[in-house]
Structures are given as structure tokens and as C-alpha cells.
N, C-alpha and C positions, 0 to 999 in steps of 0.2 A: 648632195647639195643641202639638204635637210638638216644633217648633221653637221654640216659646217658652220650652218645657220645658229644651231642652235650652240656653238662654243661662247658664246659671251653672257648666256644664262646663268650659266656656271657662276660669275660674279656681280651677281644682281643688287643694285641695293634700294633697300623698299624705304619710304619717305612719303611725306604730304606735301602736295605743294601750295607754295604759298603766292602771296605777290609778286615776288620776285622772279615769280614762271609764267606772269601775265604778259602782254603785250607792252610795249614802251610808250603805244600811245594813249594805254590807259592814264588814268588820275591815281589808281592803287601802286600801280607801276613805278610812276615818275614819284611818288611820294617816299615809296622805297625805297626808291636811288637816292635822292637827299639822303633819307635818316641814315644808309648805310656811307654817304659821302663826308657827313657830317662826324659821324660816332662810329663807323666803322660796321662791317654785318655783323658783328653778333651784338648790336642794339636790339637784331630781332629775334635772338636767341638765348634770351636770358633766360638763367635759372633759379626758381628759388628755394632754397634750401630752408628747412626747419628745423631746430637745432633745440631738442627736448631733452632736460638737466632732471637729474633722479629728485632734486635737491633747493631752494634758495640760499647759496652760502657763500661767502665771497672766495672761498680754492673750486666755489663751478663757476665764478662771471672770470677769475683769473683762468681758467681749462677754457672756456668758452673764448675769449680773447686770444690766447695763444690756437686755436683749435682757425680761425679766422684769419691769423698769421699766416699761418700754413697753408692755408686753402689760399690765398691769393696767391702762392711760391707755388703752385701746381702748375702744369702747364698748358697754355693755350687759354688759360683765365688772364683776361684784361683789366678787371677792377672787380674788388667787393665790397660793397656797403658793410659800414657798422653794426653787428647785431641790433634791431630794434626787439624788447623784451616785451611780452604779452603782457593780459592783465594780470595772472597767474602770477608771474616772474620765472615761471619752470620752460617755456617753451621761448625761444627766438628766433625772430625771421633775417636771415643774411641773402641779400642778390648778389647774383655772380653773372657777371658780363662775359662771356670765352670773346675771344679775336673772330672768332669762325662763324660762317651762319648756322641757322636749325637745321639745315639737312646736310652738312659737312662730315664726313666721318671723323674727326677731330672732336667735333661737337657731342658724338655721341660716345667717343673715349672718354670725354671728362664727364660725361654723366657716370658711366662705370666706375672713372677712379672714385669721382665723391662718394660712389655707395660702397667703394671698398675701403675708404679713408673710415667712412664712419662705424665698421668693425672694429676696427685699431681703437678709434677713440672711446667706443663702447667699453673697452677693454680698461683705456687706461684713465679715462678721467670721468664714465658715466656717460658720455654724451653721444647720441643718436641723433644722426644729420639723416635729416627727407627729403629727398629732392622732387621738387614738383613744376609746377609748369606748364603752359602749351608745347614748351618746345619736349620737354622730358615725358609728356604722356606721349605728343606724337613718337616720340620714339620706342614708349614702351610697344603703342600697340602696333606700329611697324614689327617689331621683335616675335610679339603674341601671334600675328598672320603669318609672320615666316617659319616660325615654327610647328604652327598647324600643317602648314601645305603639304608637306609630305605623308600625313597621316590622312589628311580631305581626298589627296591624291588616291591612295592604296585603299582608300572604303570604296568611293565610287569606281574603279577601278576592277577591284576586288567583286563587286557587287554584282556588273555588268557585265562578267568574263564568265558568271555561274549563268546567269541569266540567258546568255549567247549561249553556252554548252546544250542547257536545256532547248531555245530553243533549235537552232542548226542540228543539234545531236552528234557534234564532233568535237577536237579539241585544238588541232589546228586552225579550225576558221574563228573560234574565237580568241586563241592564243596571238593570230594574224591583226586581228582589230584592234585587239588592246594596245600591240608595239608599233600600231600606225597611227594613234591617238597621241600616243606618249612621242610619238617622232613628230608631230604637228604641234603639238603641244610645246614642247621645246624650241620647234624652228620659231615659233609666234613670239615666245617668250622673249628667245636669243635676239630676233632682228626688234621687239622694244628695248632691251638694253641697248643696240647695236645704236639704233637712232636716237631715243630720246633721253638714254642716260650716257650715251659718248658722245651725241651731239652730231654725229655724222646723216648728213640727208637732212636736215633738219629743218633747214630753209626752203625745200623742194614739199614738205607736206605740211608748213606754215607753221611748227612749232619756234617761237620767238629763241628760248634760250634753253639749254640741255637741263635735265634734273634729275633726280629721282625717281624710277619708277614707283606712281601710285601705290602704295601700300597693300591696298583691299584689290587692286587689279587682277593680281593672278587668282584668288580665288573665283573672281567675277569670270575670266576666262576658262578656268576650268569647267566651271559650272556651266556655262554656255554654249562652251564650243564641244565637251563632248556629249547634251544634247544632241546638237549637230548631225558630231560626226558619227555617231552612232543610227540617226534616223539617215543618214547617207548611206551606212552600212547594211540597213535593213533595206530600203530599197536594191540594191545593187546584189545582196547576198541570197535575201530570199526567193530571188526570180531563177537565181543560179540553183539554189536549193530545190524549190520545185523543179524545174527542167529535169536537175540531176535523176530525182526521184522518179519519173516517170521516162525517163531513156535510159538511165546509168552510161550516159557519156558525158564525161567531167570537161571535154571541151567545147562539146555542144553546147554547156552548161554555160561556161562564160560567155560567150558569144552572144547568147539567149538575153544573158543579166544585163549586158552592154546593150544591147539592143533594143532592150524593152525597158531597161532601166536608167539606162546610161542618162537621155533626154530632163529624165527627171530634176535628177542630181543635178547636172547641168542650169538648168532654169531654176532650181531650188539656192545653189551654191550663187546666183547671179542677183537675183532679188536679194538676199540676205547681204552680198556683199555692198550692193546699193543701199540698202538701209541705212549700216552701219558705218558708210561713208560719209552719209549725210551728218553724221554725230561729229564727223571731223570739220565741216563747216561754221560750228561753235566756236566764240570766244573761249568760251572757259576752258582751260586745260586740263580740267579732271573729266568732262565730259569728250574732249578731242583725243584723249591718249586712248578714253574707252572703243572710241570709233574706230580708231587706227588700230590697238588690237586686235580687234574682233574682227576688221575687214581683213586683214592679213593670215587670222587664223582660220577663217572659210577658205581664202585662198588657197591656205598650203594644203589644207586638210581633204575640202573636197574636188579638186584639179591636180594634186601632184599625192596627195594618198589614194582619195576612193577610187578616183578615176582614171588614174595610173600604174600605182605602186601595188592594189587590191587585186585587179586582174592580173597583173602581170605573175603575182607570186600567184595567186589559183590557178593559172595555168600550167606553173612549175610543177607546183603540187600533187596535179591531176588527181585520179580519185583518192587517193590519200588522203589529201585535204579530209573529205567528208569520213575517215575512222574513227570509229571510238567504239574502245573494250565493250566486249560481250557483258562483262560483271557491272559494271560504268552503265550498260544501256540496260539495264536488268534495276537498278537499285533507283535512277533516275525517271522520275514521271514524264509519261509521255505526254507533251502539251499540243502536239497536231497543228501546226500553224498552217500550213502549207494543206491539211485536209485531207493526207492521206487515208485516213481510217473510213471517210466519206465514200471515197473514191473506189474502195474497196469494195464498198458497200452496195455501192451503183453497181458495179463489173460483175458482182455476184450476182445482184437478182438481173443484170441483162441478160446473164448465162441462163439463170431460173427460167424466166419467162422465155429466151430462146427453146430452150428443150422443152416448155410444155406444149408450143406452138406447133414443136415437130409431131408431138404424140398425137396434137388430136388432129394433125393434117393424116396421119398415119391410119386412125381409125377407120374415115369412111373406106378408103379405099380397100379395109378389107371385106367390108360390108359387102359391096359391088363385086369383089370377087363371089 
């Protein structure tokens, strides 16, 4: 189920949202249906390009004018103003209107082609086209976030999978956590493209009109749901961990973690999903997709991973689960969460103090002989 969920992650696309994702009975809203009724949406997606000449010479305002030609002949550009020339006379400002709005995939094709137009021209007449912009930065750093995530991903990741070894002392139970994070992670992701960038359900959790996934979203979700789901894993694994330890029966052990753990999670997973429902009660849509995220990624993570998907595989496992190499548990420091070492420690001087009790119960009695 998890993984079906998460098929339309796969095709995400990350964007800011603007007015046009606000309600209809806003005053931002209804202003941005005119301007888009009036001139079309990409009134709101203008871009402006800077158009910097090695030179003041009349073969660069003729390269600059033909350069301007061509830029309106690209396509999906609706109109472009006249170069206006600086005080320099080296540098000039051209707006470009596209048909499309700021978060259109169109719109962010012709930010591409002008940066690739303006190599060609570099080439052949001098001239270095800039594209700048609200709508051309929100894209860049849409671009910047998407291309981090997979690298944000594999450190904390990476990071919390050495951390788990050390402490559990196995490689299954935390090779276990890390591909039940990344499957919540995904389902979370998949069903917000699923709703708020296809538009489906949309009307059932008060989103007004489909958009782009928030930009900075998935990093926000990463960062917080595995938190999360990792403090859900410590609860539930370390109760399984000690038990194991002191019975060595791996299904006493689950039983034990559910039992004494399970409640936790539960009441933990249900406040947190309240919270960050209440963010969906918001107007503003960058604060309501937050909500919606986040309530859906407790959802999946701790009711259909920790609390389903985590036992089920420990029990497959059985003591398995809990191996790791002799060499592995030799080179790795022992961090004692669970307080075995303690425990030892008691069991031995019980034994001490039992065997000296015997001895001196032992003495009188030879005395009397």
C-alpha cells in the first residue's frame, strides 16, 4: 500500500505558491484573477533579463536589437519590451511576458532556453542575457532544494543507520528502520503530489486550487518526520532489545516491545497528528500543506510502519534480527543503553554476598560441633 502511495513522488514538482493558491474569497485572490483575466497569467510571471554589451558601439545596440528579435520568436514568450539602456550604455534591461504563469513547467523551459540563448549570443555578437526575477529566483531555488534532497537524505540517513548499529548492536534492526523511514517518507511525499499537485481530494481537506509542491517542503518533512520516526523506533525496539537481552527469546521480545511500548507510540503518533492538523486550519497555504504533510507522515510512519510493518518483520527475523559479526562487535564501542554491564555487575556481587553468607552460616556450626 505504501509503495503505491508513493508512485507519484517520482514526478514531483517543487514551486512557491503565490496568490493564485489562495482562496477565491480572498482580496489577493480575486485581484489575481482580473490581472490574469485582463493580460493573461504570465502578467504574473514576468521575467527580466539583463543584457550586458563588452562595448558602446552601434554593431552592439544593432546585435542587441536583433538579439531582442529573437527572444520574442522563442516560444511561450508573449511580449518583450524595448531594450531600456543603463547609465553606462553597456548594460540593458528587456521584460519578457511568457503566456504561462510562475509555477507552469513552460515558464520554467523559457527561463532555460534564455540562459541557453545567451551562450550562443556570448559567442557571436558579445552579449550576456541575465535572467532575474521573482519568478526566475523562485525557480532557481526550487532547482537548489531539489537537488540537495537527495544528498540531505543519504547524510541523515547515513548518519542514524551507524548510530542504530551502535546502539542495538545488530545490522538488521537498523538496516530495518532506515527502509521503513524511506517507505513513510515516500508514501508522505507521493499522496502530497497525489492531492495538492494533481488536485485529487482537494476539496475534502479545503485546499482551494491544485499547485506545486512548496519548494522547502520536503526538506521540512524530512527533517521532522524522521525525528519522529526514529524516537518511535527507540521506544518500540529498545524494550524488544532489553527483553531480548535478558531472556534470549526474540519473540518474547516483540511481544514485550508491543506491550510496554506499543501504548506509547500510539498516544505519541495521536497528539503529534492533532497538532499538525491544527496547521491545516490556516488560511495560508504554505502553512496548510505544512500541516497536511506532516499529519499524514505520522500517520503512515507510526501506525502502518512502527506499529505494523516493524513487528511484523522482527518477528520474521527472529534472533537474527539481533547478529552482528564478532570483528564488527570487537572494533565498535560498546555504548550499554539497555545497562547490561550494570546488570552484571549487580548478578555478580549477589552471587559474592550470597556465598559469603553461606560461609559464615557454616562457621558456627562447627564451633558447636
Amino acid at each position: 500500500l505504501l509503495a503505491v502511495i508513493s508512485i507519484p513522488f517520482f514526478y514531483m514538482e517543487l514551486g512557491l505558491p503565490d496568490n493564485g493558491t489562495k482562496s477565491k474569497e480572498t482580496t489577493e485572490r480575486r485581484a489575481y484573477d482580473l490581472f490574469s483575466e485582463a493580460y493573461g497569467p504570465g502578467y504574473h510571471a514576468s521575467l527580466v533579463v539583463v543584457a550586458k554589451t563588452s562595448e558602446q558601439t552601434l554593431d552592439a545596440q544593432k546585435a542587441l536589437g536583433d538579439t531582442t528579435q529573437e527572444l520574442s520568436q522563442l516560444s511561450n514568450v508573449k511580449s518583450v519590451t524595448p531594450a531600456i539602456p543603463g547609465s553606462s550604455g553597456k548594460v540593458y534591461m528587456i521584460s519578457i511576458t511568457p503566456k504561462t504563469g510562475p509555477n507552469d513547467v513552460e515558464t520554467k523551459e523559457l527561463v532555460n532556453k534564455i540562459r541557453d540563448y545567451s551562450k550562443l549570443m556570448k559567442k557571436k555578437h558579445g552579449i550576456e542575457l541575465l535572467v532575474t526575477g521573482s519568478t526566475a529566483v523562485n525557480i532557481d531555488i526550487a532547482q537548489k532544494l531539489n537537488d540537495a534532497i537527495p544528498l540531505f537524505s543519504l547524510l541523515i540517513v547515513g548518519l542514524a543507520f551507524i548510530l542504530l548499529v551502535l546502539v542495538f548492536r545488530s545490522i538488521l534492526v537498523p538496516l530495518k528502520a532506515v527502509i521503513g523511514f524511506i517507505l513513510s517518507l515516500g508514501a508522505t511525499l507521493g499522496f502530497v503530489v497525489f492531492v495538492l499537485q494533481d488536485g485529487n481530494l482537494i476539496s475534502l481537506f479545503g485546499f482551494p486550487i491544485a499547485s506545486p509542491v512548496l519548494c522547502f517542503l520536503p526538506v521540512i518533512v524530512i527533517g521532522i518526520l524522521f525525528g519522529l520516526a526514529m524516537d518511535y523506533e527507540m521506544f518500540l525496539v529498545s524494550r524488544m532489545r532489553e527483553e531480548f537481552t535478558h531472556t534470549g527469546d526474540a519473540r518474547k521480545a516483540v511481544l514485550a516491545g508491543l506491550r510496554d511500548s506499543g501504548g506509547v507510540v500510539t498516544a505519541a503518533g495521536l497528539i503529534m497528528m492533532a497538532v499538525f492538523a491544527g496547521f491545516m486550519l490556516a488560511p495560508d497555504p504554505i502553512i496548510k500543506s505544512m500541516g497536511f504533510a506532516l499529519t499524514f507522515g505520522v500517520l503512515f510512519d507510526a501506525f502502518v510502519v512502527r506499529m505494523a510493518i516493524v513487528p511484523a518483520v522482527m518477528m520474521l527475523m527472529g534472533k537474527s534480527a539481533w547478529y552482528l559479526p564478532k570483528w564488527l562487535d570487537k572494533l565498535l564501542p560498546n555504548i550499554d543503553v539497555e545497562g547490561e554491564s550494570m546488570m552484571k555487575s549487580l548478578e555478580h556481587m549477589n552471587e559474592r554476598k550470597t556465598y559469603k553468607n553461606k560461609r559464615v552460616l557454616k562457621i558456627p556450626m562447627k564451633i558447636s560441633e
